[in-house]
C-alpha positions in Angstrom: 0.0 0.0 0.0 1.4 3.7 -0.9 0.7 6.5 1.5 1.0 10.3 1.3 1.5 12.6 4.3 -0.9 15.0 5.0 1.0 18.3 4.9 -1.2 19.9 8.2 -0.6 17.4 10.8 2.3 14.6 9.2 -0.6 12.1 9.4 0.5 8.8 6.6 -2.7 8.4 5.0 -2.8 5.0 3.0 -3.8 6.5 -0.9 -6.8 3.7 -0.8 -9.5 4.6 1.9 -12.3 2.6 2.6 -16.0 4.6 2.0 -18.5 2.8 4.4 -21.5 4.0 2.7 -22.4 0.6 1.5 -21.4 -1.6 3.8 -22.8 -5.1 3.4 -25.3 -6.3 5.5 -24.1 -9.5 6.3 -22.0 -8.0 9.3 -19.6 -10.9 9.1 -19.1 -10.4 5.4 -18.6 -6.6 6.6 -16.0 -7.2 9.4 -14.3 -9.6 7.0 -14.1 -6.6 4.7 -12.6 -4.0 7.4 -10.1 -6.3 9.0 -8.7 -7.5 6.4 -8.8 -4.2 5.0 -6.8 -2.9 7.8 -4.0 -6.1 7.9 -3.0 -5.2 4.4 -2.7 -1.0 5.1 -6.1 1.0 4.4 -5.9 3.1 7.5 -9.2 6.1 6.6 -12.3 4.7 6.9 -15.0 7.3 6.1 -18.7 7.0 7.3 -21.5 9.8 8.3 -24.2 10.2 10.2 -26.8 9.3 7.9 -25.1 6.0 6.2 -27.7 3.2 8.1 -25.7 1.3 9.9 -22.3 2.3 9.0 -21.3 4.7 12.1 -22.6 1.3 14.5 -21.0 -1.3 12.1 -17.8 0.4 12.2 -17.3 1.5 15.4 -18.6 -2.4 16.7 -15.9 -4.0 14.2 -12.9 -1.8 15.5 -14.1 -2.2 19.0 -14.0 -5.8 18.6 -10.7 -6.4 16.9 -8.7 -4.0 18.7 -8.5 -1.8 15.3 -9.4 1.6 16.6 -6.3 3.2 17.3 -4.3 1.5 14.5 -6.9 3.5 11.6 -8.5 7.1 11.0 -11.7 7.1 11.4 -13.6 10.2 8.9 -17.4 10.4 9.7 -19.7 13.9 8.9 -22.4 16.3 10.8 -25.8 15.8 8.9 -25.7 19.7 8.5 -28.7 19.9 7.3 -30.9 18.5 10.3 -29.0 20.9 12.7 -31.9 23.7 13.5 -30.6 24.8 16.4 -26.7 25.2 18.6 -27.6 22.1 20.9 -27.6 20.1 17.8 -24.2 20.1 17.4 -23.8 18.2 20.9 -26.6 16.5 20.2 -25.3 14.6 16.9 -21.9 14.2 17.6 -22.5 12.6 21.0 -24.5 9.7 19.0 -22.1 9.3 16.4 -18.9 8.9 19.6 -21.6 6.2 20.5 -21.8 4.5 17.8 -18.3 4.3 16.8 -17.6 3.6 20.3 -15.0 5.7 20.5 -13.9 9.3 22.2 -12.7 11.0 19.3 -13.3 11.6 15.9 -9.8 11.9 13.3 -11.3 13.5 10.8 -14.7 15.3 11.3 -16.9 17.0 8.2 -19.6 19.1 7.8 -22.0 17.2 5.7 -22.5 18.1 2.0 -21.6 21.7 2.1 -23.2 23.8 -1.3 -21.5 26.6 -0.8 -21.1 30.0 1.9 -24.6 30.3 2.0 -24.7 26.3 4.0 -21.5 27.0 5.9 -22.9 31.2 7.4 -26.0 29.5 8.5 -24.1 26.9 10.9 -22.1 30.0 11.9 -24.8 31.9 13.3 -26.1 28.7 15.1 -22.3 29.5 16.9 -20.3 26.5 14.9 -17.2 28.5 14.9 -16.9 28.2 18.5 -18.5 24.6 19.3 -15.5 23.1 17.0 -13.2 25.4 18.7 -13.9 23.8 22.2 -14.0 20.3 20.8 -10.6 20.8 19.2 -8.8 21.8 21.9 -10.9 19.0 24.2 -9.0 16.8 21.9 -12.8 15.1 20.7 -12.2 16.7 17.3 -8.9 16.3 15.7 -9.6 17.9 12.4 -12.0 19.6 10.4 -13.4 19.4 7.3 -16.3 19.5 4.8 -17.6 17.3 1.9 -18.4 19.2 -1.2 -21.3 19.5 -3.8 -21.8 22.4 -5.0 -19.7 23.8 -8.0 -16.2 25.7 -8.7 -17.1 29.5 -8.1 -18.9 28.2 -4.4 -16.4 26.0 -3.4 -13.3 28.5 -3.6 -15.5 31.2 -1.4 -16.5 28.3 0.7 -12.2 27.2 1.0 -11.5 31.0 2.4 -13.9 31.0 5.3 -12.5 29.2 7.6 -9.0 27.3 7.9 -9.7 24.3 7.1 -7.7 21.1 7.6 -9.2 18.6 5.2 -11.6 18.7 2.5 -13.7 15.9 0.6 -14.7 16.6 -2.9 -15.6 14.4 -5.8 -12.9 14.1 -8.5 -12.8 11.9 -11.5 -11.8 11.7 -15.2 -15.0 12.2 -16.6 -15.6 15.2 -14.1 -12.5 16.9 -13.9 -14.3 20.1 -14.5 -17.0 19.5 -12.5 -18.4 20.6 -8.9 -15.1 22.1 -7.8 -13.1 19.7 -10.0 -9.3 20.6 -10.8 -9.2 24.3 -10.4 -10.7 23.6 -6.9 -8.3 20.8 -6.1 -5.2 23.4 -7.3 -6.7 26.0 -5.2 -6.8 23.9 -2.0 -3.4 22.7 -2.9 -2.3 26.7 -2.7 -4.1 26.9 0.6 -2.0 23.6 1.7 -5.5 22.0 2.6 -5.2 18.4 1.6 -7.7 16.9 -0.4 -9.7 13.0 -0.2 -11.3 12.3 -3.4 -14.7 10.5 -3.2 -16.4 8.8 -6.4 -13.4 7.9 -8.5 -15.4 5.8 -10.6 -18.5 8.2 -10.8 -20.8 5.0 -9.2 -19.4 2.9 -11.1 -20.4 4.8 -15.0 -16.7 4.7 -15.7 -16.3 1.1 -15.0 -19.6 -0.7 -15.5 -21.3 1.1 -17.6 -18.5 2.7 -19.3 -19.1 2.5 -23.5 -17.4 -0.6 -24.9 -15.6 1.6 -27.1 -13.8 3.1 -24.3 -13.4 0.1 -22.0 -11.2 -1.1 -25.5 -9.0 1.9 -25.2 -7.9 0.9 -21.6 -7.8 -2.6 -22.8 -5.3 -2.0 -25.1 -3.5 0.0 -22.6 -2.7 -3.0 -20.5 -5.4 -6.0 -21.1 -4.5 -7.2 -17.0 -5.8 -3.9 -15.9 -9.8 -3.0 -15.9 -11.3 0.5 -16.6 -11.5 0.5 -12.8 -8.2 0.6 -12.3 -7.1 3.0 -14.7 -10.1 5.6 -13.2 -8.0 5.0 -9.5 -5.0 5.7 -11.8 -5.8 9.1 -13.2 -7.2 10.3 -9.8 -3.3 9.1 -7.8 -1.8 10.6 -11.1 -2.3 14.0 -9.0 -0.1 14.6 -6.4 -2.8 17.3 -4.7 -4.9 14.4 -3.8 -4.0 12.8 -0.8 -6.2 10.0 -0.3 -9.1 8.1 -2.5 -12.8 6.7 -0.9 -13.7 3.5 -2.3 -17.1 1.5 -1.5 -15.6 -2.1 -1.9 -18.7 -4.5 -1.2 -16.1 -8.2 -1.7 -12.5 -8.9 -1.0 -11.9 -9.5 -5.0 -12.7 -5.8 -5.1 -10.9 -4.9 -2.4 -7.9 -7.0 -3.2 -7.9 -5.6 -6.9 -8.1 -1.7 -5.2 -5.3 -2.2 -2.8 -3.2 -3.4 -5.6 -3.9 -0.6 -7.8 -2.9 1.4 -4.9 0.6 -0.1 -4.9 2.6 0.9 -7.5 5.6 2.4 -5.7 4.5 6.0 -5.2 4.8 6.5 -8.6 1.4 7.2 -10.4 2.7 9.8 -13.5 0.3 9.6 -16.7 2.5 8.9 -20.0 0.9 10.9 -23.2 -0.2 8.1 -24.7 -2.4 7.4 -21.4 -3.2 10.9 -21.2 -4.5 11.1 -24.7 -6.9 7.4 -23.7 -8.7 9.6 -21.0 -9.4 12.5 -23.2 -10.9 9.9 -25.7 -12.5 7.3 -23.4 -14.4 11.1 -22.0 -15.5 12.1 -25.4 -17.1 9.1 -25.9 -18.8 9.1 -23.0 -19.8 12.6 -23.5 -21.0 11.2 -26.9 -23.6 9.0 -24.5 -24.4 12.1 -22.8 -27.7 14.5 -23.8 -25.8 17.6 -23.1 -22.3 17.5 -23.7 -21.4 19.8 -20.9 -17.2 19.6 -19.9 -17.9 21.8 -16.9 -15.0 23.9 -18.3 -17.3 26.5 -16.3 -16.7 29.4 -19.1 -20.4 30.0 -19.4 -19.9 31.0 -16.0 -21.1 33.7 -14.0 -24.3 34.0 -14.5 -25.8 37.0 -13.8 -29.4 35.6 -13.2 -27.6 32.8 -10.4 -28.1 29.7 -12.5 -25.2 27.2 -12.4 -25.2 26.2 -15.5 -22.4 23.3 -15.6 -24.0 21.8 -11.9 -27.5 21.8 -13.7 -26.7 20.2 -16.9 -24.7 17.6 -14.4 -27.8 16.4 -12.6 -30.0 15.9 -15.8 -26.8 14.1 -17.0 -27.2 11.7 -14.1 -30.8 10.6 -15.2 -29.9 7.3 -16.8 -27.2 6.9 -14.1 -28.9 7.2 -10.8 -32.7 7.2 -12.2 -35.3 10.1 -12.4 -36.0 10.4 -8.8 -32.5 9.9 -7.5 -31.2 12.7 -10.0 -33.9 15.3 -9.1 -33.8 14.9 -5.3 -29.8 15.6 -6.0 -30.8 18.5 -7.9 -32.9 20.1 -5.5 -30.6 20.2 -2.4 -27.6 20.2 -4.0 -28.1 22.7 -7.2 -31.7 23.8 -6.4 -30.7 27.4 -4.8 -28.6 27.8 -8.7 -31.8 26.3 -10.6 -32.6 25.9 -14.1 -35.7 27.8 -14.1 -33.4 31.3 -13.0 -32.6 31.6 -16.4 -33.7 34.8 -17.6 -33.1 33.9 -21.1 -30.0 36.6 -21.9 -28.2 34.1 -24.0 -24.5 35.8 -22.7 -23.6 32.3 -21.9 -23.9 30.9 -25.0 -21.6 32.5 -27.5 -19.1 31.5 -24.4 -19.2 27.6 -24.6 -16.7 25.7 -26.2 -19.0 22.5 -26.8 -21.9 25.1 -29.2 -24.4 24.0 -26.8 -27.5 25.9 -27.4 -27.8 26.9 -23.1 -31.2 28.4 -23.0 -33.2 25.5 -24.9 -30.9 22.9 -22.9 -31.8 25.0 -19.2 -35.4 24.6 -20.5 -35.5 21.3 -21.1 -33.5 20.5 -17.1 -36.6 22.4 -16.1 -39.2 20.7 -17.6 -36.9 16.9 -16.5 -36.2 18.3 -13.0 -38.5 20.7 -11.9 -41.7 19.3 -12.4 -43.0 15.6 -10.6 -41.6 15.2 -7.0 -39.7 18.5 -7.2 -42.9 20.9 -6.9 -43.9 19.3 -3.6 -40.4 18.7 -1.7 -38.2 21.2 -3.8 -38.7 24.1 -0.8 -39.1 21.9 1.5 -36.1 20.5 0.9 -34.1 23.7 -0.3 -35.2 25.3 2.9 -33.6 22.1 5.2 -30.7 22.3 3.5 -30.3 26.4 3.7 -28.4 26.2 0.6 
């Protein structure tokens, strides 16, 4: 297993970590998974609040085998069910519970959007609650895991000093959410990075278009898709760490060897040039071939364009309802439906694609059904 050291505390953070969102059921398949995912060198093992079962099944498998001080354990603050300053208390003294533990290595605040979802947990007195549990030693560092997109995150990055960050980073959305000009930008701020969804749930490995899986054959027939997408993310030196739901040991086994290849993870061009084409023809697959190069950007009527055209993107990946509950609390506050039909944006994008009709048609996808009845409900629990 490689590491990297975490340039705010020296902490050597194996470059696989293990994301305990879907945890098996089975809790001896589970502990199975952990332990042995421990013996052979994952040391981060991420979890949240809201995962069912995860912060329990964790914290019971380290408790039983003696693993807890040996691993960094990451879990999050739901954010967006904390109404009041008691909350803060409130969910973090369940989660110690559950983990069995009294401390937490690595602490987020859940699913930030942007400023707007970081100011309102500073008027509820956040600043000064993680203050207290720092220096208490119950909080060793702080963090946030990211959804909204480039412009947002970068605001978001000089509010506070953060220690860590969690952000989604990939191939296929390298300019996406804060993508690589928000992974260089914490890398000025000397805020490492963890990488979540290196293999977009599984779209650049299961259902990535044959045509592409054959480029990364020829590559190297041993390797899969899979580990090329682990490749390209531990081809950049910002990152310091990679989540990966592994749900079998041949998964696991296969991601720990992709994760030990002597430190050395540099891209040649002819590997360089694969990605570019294995994205295009994905983007091919795609109904708006949006890059999330972000030039459309600003807006002057507050639509994110690239995070919008994102979510509808994720329709045949995650299914209607999946995609437009995303959309609403994480790009709801930057909807579609803001468009006030200027067309500045347009004459700016490097793909030609015709912005206004496209924005009509997210609205009509996203913004009707399910969204009418919970999008304010939901926009207004998230505060975002």
């Amino acid at each position: 297993m490689d590491y990297r050291i975490n340039p705010v505390n020296g902490d050597k953070i194996s470059l696989l970590s293990f994301g305990c969102m879907r945890f098996p059921k089975d809790f001896a398949a589970c502990e199975r998974l952990v332990v042995t995912a421990a013996e052979k060198g994952v040391n981060y093992f991420d979890t949240s609040y809201i995962y069912p079962g995860s912060e329990v099944t964790l914290g019971r498998i380290l408790d039983k085998n003696n693993l807890r001080e040996k691993v960094n354990v990451a879990t999050k603050l739901p954010t967006f069910l904390v109404s009041k300053s008691s909350d803060f208390d409130k969910y973090l003294n369940i989660q110690l519970e559950r983990l069995r533990t009294g401390y937490i290595d690595y602490y987020l605040m859940h699913m930030l959007t942007g400023p707007k979802s970081w100011e309102r947990l500073v008027a509820l007195g956040v600043k000064e609650w993680l203050a207290e549990k720092k220096k208490s030693g119950v909080i060793k560092n702080i963090g946030f895991s990211y959804h909204g997109g480039a412009a947002d995150f970068k605001d978001l990055i000089d509010l506070y000093d953060w220690e860590f960050i969690l952000m989604m980073f990939n191939y296929y959305d390298e300019h996406n959410q804060a993508g690589k000009s928000g992974l260089l930008y914490a890398a000025e701020k000397n805020i490492p990075v963890m990488v979540m969804e290196p293999l977009r749930g599984g779209r650049l490995f299961r259902k990535l278009p044959k045509a592409a899986s054959d480029l990364f054959a020829k590559l190297k027939p041993e390797q899969s898709a899979a580990d090329w997408a682990f490749r390209w993310v531990y081809s950049h030196n910002e990152v310091l760490t990679v989540l990966s739901g592994m749900e079998s040991l041949e998964v696991l086994e296969q991601n720990i060897k992709t994760a030990s290849g002597g430190g050395s993870y540099e891209l040649t061009a002819e590997q360089s040039e694969v990605f570019a084409k294995a994205k295009e023809l994905i983007l091919q697959k795609t109904k708006i071939p949006c890059t999330g190069c972000n030039y459309c950007m600003p807006c002057k009527a507050g639509v994110d364009i690239p995070l919008c055209f994102a979510h509808y993107n994720d329709i045949p990946l995650s299914g209607k309802n999946k995609a437009v509950i995303d959309y609403m609390s994480r790009g709801g506050a930057h909807r579609a439906s803001l468009c006030a039909n200027c067309g500045t944006c347009e004459p700016r994008c490097p793909q030609g694609i015709k912005i206004r009709d496209m924005l009509k048609e997210v609205k009509k996808k996203m913004e009707g059904g399910i969204y009418k009845p919970f999008g304010a409900i939901i926009r207004r629990v998230m505060k975002s």
